[in-house]
VOMAR-130110 format. One record per residue (C-alpha): residue number from 1; chain; x, y, z; residue in one letter. Coordinates in steps of 0.5 Angstrom, whole numbers, plus 500, padded with zeros to 3 digits. Each point is the difference from the previous one (the first is absolute). Layout:
% VOMAR-130110
NUM;A;X;Y;Z;a
...
***
This chain:
% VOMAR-130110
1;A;465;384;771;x
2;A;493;498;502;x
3;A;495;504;502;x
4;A;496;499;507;x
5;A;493;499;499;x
6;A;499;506;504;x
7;A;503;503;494;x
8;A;495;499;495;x
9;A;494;502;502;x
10;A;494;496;497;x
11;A;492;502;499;x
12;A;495;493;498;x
13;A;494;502;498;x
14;A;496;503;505;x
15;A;506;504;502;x
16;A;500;503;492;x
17;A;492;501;501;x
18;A;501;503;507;x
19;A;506;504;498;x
20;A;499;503;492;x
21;A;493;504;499;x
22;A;500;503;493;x
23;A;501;507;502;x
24;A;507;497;500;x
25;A;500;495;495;x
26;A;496;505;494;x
27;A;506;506;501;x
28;A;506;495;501;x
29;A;498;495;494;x
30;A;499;507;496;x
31;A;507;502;502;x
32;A;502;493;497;x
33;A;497;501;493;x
34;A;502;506;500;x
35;A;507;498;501;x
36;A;499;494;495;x
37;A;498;505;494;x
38;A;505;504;502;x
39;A;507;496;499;x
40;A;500;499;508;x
41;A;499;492;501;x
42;A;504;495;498;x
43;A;495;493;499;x
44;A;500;493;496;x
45;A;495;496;497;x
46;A;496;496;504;x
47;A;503;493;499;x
48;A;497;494;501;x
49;A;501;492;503;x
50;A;494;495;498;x
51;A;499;496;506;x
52;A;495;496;496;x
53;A;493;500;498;x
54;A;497;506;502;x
55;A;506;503;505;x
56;A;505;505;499;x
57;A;506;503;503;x
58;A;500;509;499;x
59;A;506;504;500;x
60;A;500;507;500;x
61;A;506;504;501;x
62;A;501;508;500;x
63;A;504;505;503;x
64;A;498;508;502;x
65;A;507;503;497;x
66;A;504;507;498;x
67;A;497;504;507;x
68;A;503;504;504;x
69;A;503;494;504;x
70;A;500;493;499;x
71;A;492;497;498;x
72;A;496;494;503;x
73;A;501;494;495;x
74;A;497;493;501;x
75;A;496;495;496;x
76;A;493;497;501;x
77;A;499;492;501;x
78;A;493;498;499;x
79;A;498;493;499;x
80;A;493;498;496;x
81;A;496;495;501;x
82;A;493;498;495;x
83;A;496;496;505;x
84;A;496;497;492;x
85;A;495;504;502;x
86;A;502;507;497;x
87;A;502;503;507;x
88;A;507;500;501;x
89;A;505;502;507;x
90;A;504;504;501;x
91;A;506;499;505;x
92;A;507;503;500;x
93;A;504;506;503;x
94;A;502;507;499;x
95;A;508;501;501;x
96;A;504;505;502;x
97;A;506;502;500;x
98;A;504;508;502;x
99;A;503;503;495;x
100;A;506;503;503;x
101;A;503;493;503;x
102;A;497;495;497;x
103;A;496;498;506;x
104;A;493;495;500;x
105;A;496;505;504;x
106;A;493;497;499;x
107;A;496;495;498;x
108;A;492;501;499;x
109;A;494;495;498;x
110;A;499;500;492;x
111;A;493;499;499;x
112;A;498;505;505;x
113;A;505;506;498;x
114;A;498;497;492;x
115;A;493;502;502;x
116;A;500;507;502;x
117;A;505;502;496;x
118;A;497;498;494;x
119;A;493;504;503;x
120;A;505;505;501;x
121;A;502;501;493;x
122;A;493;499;496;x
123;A;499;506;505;x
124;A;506;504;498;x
125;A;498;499;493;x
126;A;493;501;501;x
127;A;502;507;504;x
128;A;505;502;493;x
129;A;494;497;495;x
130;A;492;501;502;x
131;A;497;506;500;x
132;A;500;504;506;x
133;A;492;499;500;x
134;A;500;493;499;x
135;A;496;498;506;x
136;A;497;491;498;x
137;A;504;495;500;x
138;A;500;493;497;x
139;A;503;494;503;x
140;A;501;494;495;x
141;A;502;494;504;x
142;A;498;499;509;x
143;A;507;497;502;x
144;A;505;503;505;x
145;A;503;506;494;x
146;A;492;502;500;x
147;A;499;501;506;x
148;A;507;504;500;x
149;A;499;504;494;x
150;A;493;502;503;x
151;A;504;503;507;x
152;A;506;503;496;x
153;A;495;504;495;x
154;A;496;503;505;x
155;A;506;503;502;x
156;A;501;504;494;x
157;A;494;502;497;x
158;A;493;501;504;x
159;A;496;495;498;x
160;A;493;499;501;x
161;A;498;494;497;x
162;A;504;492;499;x
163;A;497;495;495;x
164;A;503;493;500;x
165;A;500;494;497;x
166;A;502;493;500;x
167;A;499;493;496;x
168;A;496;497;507;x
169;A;495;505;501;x
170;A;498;498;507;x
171;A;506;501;502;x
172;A;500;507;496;x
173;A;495;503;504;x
174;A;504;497;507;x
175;A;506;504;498;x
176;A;495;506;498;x
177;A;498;501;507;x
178;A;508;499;502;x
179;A;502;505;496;x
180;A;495;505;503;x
181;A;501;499;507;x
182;A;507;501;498;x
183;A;500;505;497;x
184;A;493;504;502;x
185;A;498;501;492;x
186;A;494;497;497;x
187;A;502;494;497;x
188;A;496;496;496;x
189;A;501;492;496;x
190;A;497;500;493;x
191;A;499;494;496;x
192;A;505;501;494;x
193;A;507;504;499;x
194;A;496;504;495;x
195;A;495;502;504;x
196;A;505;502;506;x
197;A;504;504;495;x
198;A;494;503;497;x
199;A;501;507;504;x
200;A;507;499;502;x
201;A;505;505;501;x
202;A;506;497;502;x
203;A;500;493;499;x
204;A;505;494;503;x
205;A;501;493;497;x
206;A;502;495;505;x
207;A;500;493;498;x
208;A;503;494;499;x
209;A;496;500;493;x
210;A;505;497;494;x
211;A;495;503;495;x
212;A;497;507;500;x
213;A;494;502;505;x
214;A;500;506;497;x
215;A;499;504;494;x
216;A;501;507;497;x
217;A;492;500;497;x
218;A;498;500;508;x
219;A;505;507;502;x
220;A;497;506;499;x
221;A;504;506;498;x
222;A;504;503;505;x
223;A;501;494;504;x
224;A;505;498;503;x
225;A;503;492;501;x
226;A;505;497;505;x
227;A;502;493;496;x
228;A;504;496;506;x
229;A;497;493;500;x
230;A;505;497;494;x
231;A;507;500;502;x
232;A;502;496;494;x
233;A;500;498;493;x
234;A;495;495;500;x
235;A;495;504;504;x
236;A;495;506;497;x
237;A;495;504;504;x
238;A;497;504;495;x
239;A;499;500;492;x
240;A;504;503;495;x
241;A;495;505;498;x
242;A;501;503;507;x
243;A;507;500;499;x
244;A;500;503;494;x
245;A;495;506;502;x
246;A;504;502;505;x
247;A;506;505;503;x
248;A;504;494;502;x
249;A;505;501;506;x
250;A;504;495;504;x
251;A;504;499;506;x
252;A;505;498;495;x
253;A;501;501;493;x
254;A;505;493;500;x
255;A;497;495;504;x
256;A;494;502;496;x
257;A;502;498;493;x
258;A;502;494;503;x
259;A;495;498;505;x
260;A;495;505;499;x
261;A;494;494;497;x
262;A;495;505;498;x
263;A;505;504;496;x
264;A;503;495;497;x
265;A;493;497;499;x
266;A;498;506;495;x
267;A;507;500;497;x
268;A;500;494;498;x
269;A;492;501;497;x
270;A;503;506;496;x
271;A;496;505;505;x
272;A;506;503;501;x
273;A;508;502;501;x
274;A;504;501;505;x
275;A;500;507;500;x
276;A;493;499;503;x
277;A;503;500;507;x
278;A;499;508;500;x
279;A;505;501;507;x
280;A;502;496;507;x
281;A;495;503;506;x
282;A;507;502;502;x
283;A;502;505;496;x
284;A;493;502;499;x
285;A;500;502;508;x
286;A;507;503;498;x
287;A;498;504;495;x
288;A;502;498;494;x
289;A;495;497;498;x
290;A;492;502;498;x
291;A;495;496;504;x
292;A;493;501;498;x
293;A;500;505;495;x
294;A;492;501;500;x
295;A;494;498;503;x
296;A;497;496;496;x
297;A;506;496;499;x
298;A;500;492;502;x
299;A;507;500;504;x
300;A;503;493;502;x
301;A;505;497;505;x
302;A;504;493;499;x
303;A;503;498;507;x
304;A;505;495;500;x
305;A;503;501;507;x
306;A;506;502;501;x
307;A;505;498;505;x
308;A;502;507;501;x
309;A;493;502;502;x
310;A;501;494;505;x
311;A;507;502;503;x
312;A;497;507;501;x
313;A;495;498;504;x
314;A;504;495;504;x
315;A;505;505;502;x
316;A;494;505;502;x
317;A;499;495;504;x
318;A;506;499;503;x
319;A;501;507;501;x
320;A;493;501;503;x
321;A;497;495;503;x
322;A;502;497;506;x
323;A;505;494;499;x
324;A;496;494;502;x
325;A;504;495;507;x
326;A;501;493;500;x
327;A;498;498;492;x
328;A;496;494;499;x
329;A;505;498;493;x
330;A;507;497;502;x
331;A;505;503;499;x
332;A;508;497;500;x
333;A;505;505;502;x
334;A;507;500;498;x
335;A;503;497;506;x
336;A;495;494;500;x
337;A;502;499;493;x
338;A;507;499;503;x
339;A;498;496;505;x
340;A;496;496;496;x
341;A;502;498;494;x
342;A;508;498;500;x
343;A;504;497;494;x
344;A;499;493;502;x
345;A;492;501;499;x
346;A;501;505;494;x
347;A;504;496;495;x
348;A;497;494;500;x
349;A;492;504;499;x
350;A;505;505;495;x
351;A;501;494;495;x
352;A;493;498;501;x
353;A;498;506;498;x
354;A;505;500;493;x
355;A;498;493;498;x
356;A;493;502;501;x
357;A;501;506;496;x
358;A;504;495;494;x
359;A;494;496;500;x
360;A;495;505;498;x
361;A;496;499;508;x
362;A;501;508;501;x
363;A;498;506;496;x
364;A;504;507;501;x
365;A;499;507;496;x
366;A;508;503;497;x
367;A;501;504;506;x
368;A;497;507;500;x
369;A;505;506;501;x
370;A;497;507;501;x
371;A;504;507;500;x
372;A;500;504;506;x
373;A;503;506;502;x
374;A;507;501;501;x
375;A;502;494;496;x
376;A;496;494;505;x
377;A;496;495;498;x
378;A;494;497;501;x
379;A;501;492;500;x
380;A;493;496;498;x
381;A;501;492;499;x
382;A;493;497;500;x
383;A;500;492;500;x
384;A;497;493;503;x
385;A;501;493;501;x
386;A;496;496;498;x
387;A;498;495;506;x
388;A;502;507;505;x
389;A;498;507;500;x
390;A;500;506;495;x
391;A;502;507;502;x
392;A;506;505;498;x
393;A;506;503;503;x
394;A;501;507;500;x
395;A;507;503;501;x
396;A;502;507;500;x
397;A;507;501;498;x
398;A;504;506;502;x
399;A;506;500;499;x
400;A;503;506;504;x
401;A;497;498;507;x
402;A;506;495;500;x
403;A;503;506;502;x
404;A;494;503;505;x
405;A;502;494;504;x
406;A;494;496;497;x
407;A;498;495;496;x
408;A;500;501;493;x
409;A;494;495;498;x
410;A;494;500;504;x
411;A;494;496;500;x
412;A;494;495;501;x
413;A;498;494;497;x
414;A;492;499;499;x
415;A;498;493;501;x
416;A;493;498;498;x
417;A;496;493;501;x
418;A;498;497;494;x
419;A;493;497;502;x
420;A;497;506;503;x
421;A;504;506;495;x
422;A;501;503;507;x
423;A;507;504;503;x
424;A;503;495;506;x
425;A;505;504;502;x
426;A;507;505;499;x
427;A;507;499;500;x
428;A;505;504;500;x
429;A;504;499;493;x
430;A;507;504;501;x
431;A;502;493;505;x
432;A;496;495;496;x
433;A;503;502;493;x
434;A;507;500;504;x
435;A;500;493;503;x
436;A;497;497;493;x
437;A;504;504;496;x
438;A;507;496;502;x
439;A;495;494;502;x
440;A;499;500;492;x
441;A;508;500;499;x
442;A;501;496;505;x
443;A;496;496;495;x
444;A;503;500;494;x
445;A;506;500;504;x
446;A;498;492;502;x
447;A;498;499;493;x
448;A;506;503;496;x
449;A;506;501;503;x
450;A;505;494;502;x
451;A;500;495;505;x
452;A;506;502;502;x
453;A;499;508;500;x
454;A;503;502;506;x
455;A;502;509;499;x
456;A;495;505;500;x
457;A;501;507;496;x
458;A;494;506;502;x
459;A;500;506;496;x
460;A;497;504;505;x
461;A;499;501;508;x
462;A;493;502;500;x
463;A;494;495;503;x
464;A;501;496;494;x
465;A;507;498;501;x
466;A;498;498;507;x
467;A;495;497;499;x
468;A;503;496;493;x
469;A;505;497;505;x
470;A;496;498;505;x
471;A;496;497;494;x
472;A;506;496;497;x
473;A;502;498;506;x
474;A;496;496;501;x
475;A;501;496;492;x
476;A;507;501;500;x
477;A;505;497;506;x
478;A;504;507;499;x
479;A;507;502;502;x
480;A;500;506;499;x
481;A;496;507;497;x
482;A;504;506;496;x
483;A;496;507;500;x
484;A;502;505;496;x
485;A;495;507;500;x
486;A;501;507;497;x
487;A;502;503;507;x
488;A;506;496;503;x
489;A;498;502;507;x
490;A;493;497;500;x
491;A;503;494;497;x
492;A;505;499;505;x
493;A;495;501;506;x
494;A;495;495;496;x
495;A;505;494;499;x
496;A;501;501;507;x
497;A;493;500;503;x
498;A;499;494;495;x
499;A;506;496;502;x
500;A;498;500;507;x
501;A;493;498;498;x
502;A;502;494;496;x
503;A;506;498;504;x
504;A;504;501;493;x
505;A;507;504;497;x
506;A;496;505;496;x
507;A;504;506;497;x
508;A;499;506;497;x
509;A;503;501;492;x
510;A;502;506;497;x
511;A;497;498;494;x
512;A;495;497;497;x
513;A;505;495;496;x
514;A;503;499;507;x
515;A;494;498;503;x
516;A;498;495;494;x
517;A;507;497;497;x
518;A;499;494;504;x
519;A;493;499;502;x
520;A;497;493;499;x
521;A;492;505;501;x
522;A;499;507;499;x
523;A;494;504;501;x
524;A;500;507;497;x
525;A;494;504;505;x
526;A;502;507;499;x
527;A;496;506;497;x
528;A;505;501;494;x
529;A;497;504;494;x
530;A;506;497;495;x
531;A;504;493;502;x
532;A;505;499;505;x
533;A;500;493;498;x
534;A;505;499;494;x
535;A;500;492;497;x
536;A;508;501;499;x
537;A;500;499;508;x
538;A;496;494;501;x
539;A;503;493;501;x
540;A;498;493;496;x
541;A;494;497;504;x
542;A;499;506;504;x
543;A;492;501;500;x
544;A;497;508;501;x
545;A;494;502;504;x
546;A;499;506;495;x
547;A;494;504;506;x
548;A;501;507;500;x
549;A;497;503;495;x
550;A;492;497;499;x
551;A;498;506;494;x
552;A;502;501;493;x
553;A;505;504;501;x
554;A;506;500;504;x
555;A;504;495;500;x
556;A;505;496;504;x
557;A;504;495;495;x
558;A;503;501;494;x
559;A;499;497;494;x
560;A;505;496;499;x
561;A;498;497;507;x
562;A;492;498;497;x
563;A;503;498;494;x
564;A;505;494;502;x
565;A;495;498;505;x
566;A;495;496;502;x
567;A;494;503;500;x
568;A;494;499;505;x
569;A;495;504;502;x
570;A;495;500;506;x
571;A;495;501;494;x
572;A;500;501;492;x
573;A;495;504;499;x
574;A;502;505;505;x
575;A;507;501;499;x
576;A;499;500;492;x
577;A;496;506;502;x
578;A;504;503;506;x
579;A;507;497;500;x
580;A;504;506;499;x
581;A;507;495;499;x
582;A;496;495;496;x
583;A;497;507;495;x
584;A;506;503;500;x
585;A;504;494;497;x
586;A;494;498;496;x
587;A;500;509;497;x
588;A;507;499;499;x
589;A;499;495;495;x
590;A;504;494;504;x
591;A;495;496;501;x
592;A;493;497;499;x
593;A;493;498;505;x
594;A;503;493;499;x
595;A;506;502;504;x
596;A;496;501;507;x
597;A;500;491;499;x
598;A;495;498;506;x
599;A;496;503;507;x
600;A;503;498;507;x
601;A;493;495;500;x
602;A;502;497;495;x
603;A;506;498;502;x
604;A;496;498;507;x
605;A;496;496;496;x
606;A;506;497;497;x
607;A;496;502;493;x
608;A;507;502;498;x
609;A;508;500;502;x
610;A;503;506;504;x
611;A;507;500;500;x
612;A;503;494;495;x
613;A;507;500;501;x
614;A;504;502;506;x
615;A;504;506;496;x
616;A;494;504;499;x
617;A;497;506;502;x
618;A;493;500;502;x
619;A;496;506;501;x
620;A;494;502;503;x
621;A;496;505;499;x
622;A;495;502;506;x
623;A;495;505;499;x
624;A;496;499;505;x
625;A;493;497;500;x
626;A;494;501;503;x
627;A;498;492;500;x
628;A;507;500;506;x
629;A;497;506;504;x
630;A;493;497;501;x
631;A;502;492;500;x
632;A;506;503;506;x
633;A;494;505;504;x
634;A;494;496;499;x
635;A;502;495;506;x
636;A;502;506;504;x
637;A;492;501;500;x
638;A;498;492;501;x
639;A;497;500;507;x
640;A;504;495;505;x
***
């Protein structure tokens, strides 16, 4: 199930720079913003982690879908630090994962893909906007995205003169003599942004500046300005009566009225209404939309950025560009994970992690799900620990590779060290996610079953079911172990493989009421869509490790299971969001939030009792957790 390093091709920072001038970079962002406009991307919100003053997590999901074969799809992870002096840095990655089997095939440095790219789509912008004889352009800000932007333009109209500005003027001129010998165009600084304006015809805002730098009584008719420095809310780079005078057109209507701080500013004083966002660059480009519609009009771009731009141009590079040998970032193959990280190391780090979790020393986002094509799904699931790393898993799910002989879930765990924000390794996610899964039951197996529990049930023959008995095994002194599948002949030949692995009688059942009627433990780790588990059949003092379905959705048990169980979930929130046995119960009527009684951590903590009486049934459902899967990799990548 894992991938070999070799397999995943990886470009830092110089290999991005070395690998993706903007004569790529400008036609594939501009195929992405046509796809994004035009109803072919599938992407979320960016999402956020606070990791204290002045540092963020950044999570940036999208997928290219409805081509003519399965799209690229994968997200961005960037962390943010300010330094308290206005400059921030920015580390993280670019990942990548096919569209036909799911696969992780590309890594690539974040800050330096994020650079081009977002040059590249001022330029794309600039193209479909400014006036074909538009000639001078003014720079305001001398930062990296200056110096970008002044390279991405050049290839997009003729100019024959650069103007500059920025708050240090000795560093202004320094970065004017830069940008000529970059570029071989005149460039001059000049000493406030309404001087460098002044006789502009295409003009970019570049800053960190929390408040407008620019204003619309500077512009001249038939300006054009590419807004990019502000990425948030809190942050204006130009004044309302810019906004208000202008066509206004975005990468993406959405994330504008949400993010977009110069919009919402003027909005907000009454300038104006969302109707204002007159198009999205990509339809204007498709041609759907007018762009400029005279001369002398001032038209106006917002650039947020978007992680669709950025997987464009990191799948450019992975087709393109030649693959980089022996990557510096570390990289924790599957069969690694297995040597590496057994059971006996991973429950104990497993029940850390949901103590920690209970005590509110972590913090995770509900997990994020994107649609793809062919009914797979893209699994998004951000979180950190308070005293360890931050980061993501990202899981590919597709179903039907089970029968293509492949995995079903394929994917990377992205680790960050919290002091410096920088990424610190890889690790694959199909062979963690499969160890800590049934390392989380085992552990509300220990907490919740009884002592004397000795007769294990699986509902499924897949890695699951192998890597849950293994799990319990090391809980629970067990005697023997039942399994029950929908195909009775790959059933058999689990129990079989299973019995001689574990020295134990394990039989196939012709049914899952045969397979549960006399099991002291029961694990349900099937990809069932309706229940297969039915509360009649479940003994007093049995408890229920209910694992298979980890959406609102499917459903493994019935109702009359959830109902006269204990209930105890690895974490309240999520499965009041997501715990499709729970929610549909709760739909039906039959029970209440108060019904989902503690998290796993809390009965870790001893903050409350898990099972109270030997005749009761317990039962605990798993979602999953991001908290598990970064505690279970981070030792992976400690060094010895």
């Amino acid at each position: 199930m894992g991938f070999a390093p070799s397999g995943l091709a990886v470009f830092d920072a110089a290999a991005v720079h070395a690998g993706l001038g903007y004569d790529a970079a400008i036609p594939a962002v501009r195929q992405a913003m046509v796809a994004l406009s035009t109803g072919r991307v599938r992407q979320q919100l960016r999402s956020f982690i606070g990791l204290g003053a002045g540092r963020t997590f950044a999570i940036m999901p999208a997928a290219f879908v409805g081509g003519e074969r399965p799209g690229y799809f994968g997200a961005k992870l960037v962390s943010v630090y300010n330094d308290g002096q206005g400059r921030k840095a920015h580390e993280g990655l670019v990942v990548l994962f096919d569209g036909a089997s799911g696969r992780p095939i590309c890594l690539a440095d974040a800050a330096e893909v994020t650079a081009i790219r977002t040059a590249a789509a001022s330029a794309v912008a600039t193209g479909a906007l400014a006036r074909p004889d538009a000639d001078t352009l003014a720079v305001v800000g001398i930062g990296r995205q200056a110096l970008a932007h002044a390279l991405a333009l050049k290839a997009v109209r003729p100019l024959r003169h650069i103007r500059v500005w920025g708050r240090d003027p000795a560093r202004a001129r320094a970065f004017a003599a830069e940008v000529q010998a970059a570029t071989g165009v005149d460039t001059q600084a000049y000493d406030t942004a309404q001087e460098a304006v002044a006789q502009a015809a295409i003009v970019c805002t570049v800053t960190a500046a929390t408040d407008p730098v620019l204003r619309g009584a500077w512009i001249a008719p038939g300006t054009h300005v590419n807004v990019v420095g502000s990425s948030g809310p809190a942050q204006a780079e130009v004044d309302a009566d810019l906004v208000a005078a202008s066509r206004f057109i975005v990468d993406h209507r959405e994330h504008v009225l949400v993010h977009g701080g110069e919009f919402l500013r003027a909005k907000a004083a009454g300038a104006i209404s969302d109707d204002h966002i007159a198009a999205e660059i990509g339809a204007v480009l498709a041609g759907e939309t007018p762009g400029r519609q005279t001369a002398e009009q001032i038209t106006l771009y917002k650039s947020l950025g978007h992680a669709v731009q950025d997987l464009a141009a990191t799948a450019w590079l992975y087709e393109n560009a030649p693959h980089p040998g022996n990557p510096s970032l570390p990289i924790v193959d599957g069969h690694t994970v297995v040597d590496r990280l057994d059971y006996d190391t991973c429950i104990p780090i497993v029940r850390q992690a949901m103590t920690a979790l209970s005590n509110g020393e972590t913090q995770q986002l509900p997990r994020g799900v994107l649609p793809l094509d062919m009914g797979h799904m893209f699994g998004v699931m951000p979180g950190a620990l308070d005293d360890g790393p931050f980061g993501a898993k990202l899981v590919a799910v597709f179903p039907d590779n089970f029968d293509k002989g492949l995995p079903s879930h394929q994917g990377v765990i992205v680790l960050f060290d919290r002091d410096s924000g920088r990424p610190v390794g890889v690790v694959d996610g199909g062979k963690v996610t499969a160890i800590r899964t049934a390392a989380a039951s085992a552990v509300a197996t220990d907490a919740l079953a009884r002592p004397e529990a000795r007769t294990l049930a699986l509902l499924g023959y897949g890695e699951q079911a192998l890597t849950h008995a293994r799990a319990i095994a090391r809980v629970r002194r067990l005697s023997r172990v039942t399994v029950w599948g929908r195909s009775p002949a790959r059933a058999a030949a689990f129990a079989a493989t299973l019995g001689e692995e574990l020295g134990l009688p394990v039989r196939a059942a012709a049914s899952a009421q045969e397979a549960v009627v006399d099991a002291d433990i029961v694990c349900t780790v099937t990809a069932a869509r309706e229940p297969i588990l039915n509360g009649a059949w479940v003994a007093p003092g049995t408890h229920v490790n209910v694992v298979g379905s980890s959406i609102a959705g499917p459903a493994e048990v019935d109702h009359d299971l959830v109902m006269r169980s204990r209930f105890i979930a690895d974490c309240r929130e999520h499965v009041l969001r997501q715990g499709a046995e729970f929610l549909r119960a709760k739909a039906a009527g039959l029970i209440g939030d108060t019904h989902v009684v503690a998290e796993i951590g809390e009965v870790l903590a001893g903050r409350v009792e898990g099972r109270q009486s030997a005749e009761q049934v317990t039962l605990y459902k798993s979602l999953g957790h991001v908290v598990q899967d970064l505690a279970a990799a981070w030792p992976l990548l400690k060094k010895d």
